[in-house]
C-alpha positions in Angstrom: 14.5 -40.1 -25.5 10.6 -40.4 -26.0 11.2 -42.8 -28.7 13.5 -44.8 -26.8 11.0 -44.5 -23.5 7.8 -45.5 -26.0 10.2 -49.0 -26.9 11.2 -50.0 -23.6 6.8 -49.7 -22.9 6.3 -51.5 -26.1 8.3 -54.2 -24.7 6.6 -54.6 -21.3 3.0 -55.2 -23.1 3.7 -58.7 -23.8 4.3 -59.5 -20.0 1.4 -57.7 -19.1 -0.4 -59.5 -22.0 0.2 -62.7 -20.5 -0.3 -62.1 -16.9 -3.1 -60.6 -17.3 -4.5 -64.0 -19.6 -3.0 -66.2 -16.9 -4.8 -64.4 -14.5 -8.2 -64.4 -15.9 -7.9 -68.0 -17.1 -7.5 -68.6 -13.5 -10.4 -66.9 -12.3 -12.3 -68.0 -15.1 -11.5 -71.7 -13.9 -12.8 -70.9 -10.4 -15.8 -69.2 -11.6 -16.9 -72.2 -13.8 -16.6 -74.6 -10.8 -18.7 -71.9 -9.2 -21.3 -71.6 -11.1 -24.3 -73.3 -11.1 -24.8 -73.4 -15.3 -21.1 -74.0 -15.9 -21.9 -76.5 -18.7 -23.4 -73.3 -20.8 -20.6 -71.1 -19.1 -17.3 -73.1 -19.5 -17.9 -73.6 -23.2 -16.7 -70.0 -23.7 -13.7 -70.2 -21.6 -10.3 -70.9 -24.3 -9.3 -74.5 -23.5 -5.8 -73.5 -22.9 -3.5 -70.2 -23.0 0.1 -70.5 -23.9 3.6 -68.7 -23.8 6.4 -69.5 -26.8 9.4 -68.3 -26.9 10.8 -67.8 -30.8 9.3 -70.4 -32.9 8.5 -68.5 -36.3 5.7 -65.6 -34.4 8.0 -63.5 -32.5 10.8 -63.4 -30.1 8.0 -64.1 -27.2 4.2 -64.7 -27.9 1.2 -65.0 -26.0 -1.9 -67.2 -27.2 -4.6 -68.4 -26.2 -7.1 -71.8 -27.9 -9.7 -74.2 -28.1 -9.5 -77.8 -29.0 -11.4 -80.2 -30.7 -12.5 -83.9 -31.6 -11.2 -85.7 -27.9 -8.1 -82.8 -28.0 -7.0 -84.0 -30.9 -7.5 -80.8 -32.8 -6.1 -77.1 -31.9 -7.0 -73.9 -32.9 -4.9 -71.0 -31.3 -4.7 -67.3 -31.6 -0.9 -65.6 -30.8 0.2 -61.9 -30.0 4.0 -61.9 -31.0 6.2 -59.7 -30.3 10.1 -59.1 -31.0 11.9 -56.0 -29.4 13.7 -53.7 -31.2 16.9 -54.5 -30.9 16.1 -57.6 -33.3 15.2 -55.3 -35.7 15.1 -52.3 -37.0 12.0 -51.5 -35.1 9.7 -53.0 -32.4 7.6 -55.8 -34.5 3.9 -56.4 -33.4 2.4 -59.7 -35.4 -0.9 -61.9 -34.9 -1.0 -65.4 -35.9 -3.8 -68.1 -36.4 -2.8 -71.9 -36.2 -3.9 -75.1 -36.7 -2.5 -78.2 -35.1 -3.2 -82.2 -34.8 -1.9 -84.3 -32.0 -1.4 -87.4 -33.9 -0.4 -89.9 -31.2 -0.7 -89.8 -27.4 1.3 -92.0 -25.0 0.2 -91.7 -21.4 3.1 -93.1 -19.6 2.0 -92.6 -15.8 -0.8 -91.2 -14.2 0.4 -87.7 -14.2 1.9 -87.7 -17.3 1.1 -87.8 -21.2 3.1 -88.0 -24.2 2.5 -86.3 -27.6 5.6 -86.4 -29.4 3.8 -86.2 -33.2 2.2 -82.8 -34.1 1.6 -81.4 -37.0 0.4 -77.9 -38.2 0.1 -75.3 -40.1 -0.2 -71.3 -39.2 -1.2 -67.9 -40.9 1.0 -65.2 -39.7 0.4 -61.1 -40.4 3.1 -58.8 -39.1 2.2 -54.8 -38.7 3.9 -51.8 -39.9 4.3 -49.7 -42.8 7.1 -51.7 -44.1 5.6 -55.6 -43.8 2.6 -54.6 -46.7 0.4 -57.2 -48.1 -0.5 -55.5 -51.0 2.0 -54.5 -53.6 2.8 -50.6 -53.0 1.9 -48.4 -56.0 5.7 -47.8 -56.4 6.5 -51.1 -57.2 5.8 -52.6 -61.4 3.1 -54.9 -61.4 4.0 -58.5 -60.4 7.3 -57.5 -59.1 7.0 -59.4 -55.6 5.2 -62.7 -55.7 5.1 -62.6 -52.0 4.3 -60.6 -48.9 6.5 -59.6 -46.2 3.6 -58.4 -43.9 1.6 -62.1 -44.5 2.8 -65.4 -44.8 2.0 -69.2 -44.2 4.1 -72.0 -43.0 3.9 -75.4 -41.3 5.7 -77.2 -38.2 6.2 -80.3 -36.4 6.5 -80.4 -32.9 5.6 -83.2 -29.3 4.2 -81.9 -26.1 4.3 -83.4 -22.9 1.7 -82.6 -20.1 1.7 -82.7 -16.9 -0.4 -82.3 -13.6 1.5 -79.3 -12.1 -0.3 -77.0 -10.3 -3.4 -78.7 -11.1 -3.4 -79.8 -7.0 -3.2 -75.3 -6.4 -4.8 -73.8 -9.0 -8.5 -75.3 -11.2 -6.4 -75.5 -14.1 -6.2 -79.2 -15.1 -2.6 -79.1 -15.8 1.0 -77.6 -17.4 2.1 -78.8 -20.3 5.8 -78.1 -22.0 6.2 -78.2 -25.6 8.9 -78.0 -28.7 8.2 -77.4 -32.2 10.3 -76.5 -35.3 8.8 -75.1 -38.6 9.5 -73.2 -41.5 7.5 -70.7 -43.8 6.4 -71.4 -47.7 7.9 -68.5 -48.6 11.5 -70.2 -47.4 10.2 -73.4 -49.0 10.2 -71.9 -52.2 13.3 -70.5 -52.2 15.2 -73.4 -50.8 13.8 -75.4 -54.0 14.6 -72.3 -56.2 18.0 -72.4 -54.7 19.6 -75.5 -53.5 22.5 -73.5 -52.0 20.6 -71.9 -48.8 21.4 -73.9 -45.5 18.8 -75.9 -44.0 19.7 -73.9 -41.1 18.6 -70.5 -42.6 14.9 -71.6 -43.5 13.6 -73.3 -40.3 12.8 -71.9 -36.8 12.7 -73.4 -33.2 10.3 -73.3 -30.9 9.6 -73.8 -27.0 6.6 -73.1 -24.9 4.7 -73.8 -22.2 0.5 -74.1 -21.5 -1.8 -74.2 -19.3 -4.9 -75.9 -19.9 -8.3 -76.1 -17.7 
């Protein structure tokens, strides 16, 4: 009973996780319109936080990122997360990614189009089983790979809006797609011709807010 109590709580972090980013991002926004020196101040503050559902990281993920080079250029941080009955066990994974927005397509005032991104992402899952070093039990060179750590790259297109930018001093919402696969799936798709398409790539939705 105090195992199955401990998993439902595991569960509830990731909501709390991203309430309690929305909610600082939000008064993070106010204070930088706030402050006098909010040049030097706002420069800290992540560009954007965002909420994914599946998408390679975990059944929901948090993140939170900066961009770069006119927002042309992402760098994002993710908590994942993917409950137990998944799996065998609760899964807890971090994951650092890269992505360029290729083309942008502003189609009305309110709205923008990005329907080419590219990226690439490296991805560590915790626990005892998902090692990234070869246990002691295992002959050298048995496992080329790592179930705890693994890199993979995806294609996805964005669209952002101006909700809640009238409500709140974030600048905007934005709704994105992306669907990606992992090398280690790559390798064995070209080592075995057989596996399904299907079986080696993963779909992704999320939204963002950005300031």
């Amino acid at each position: 009973m105090a195992i199955l109590k401990l998993r439902h709580m595991s569960f509830k972090i990731l909501p709390i996780i991203v309430f309690t980013m929305f909610l600082a991002m939000h008064s993070g926004f106010a204070q930088e319109k706030k402050s006098i020196d909010s040049t030097r101040y706002g420069k800290f503050l992540p560009d954007y936080v965002k909420l994914q559902y599946a998408g390679g990281i975990g059944f929901m993920s948090a993140g939170l990122g900066y961009t770069f080079v006119d927002h042309r250029i992402d760098v994002s941080f993710f908590y994942g997360y993917v409950p137990e009955w998944f799996t065998v066990d609760d899964l807890h994974s971090v994951s650092l990614q890269f992505t360029a927005k290729l083309i942008r397509i502003k189609t009305k005032k309110n709205i923008e189009i990005l329907p080419l991104n590219i990226g690439w992402y490296l991805h560590h899952t915790f626990g005892n089983e998902f090692w990234v070093k070869l246990p002691d039990n295992y002959p050298k060179d048995y496992y080329w790979w790592s179930p705890g750590r693994n890199a993979g790259v995806f294609l996805g297109g964005e669209i952002k809006t101006k909700i809640l930018a009238n409500k709140t001093p974030a600048s905007g919402l934005a709704f994105y797609t992306r669907i990606g696969t992992r090398g280690l799936y790559l390798a064995s798709k070209f080592g075995n011709s057989s596996i399904p398409v299907k079986d080696i790539v993963e779909l992704g939705f999320g939204i963002a807010l950005y300031r």
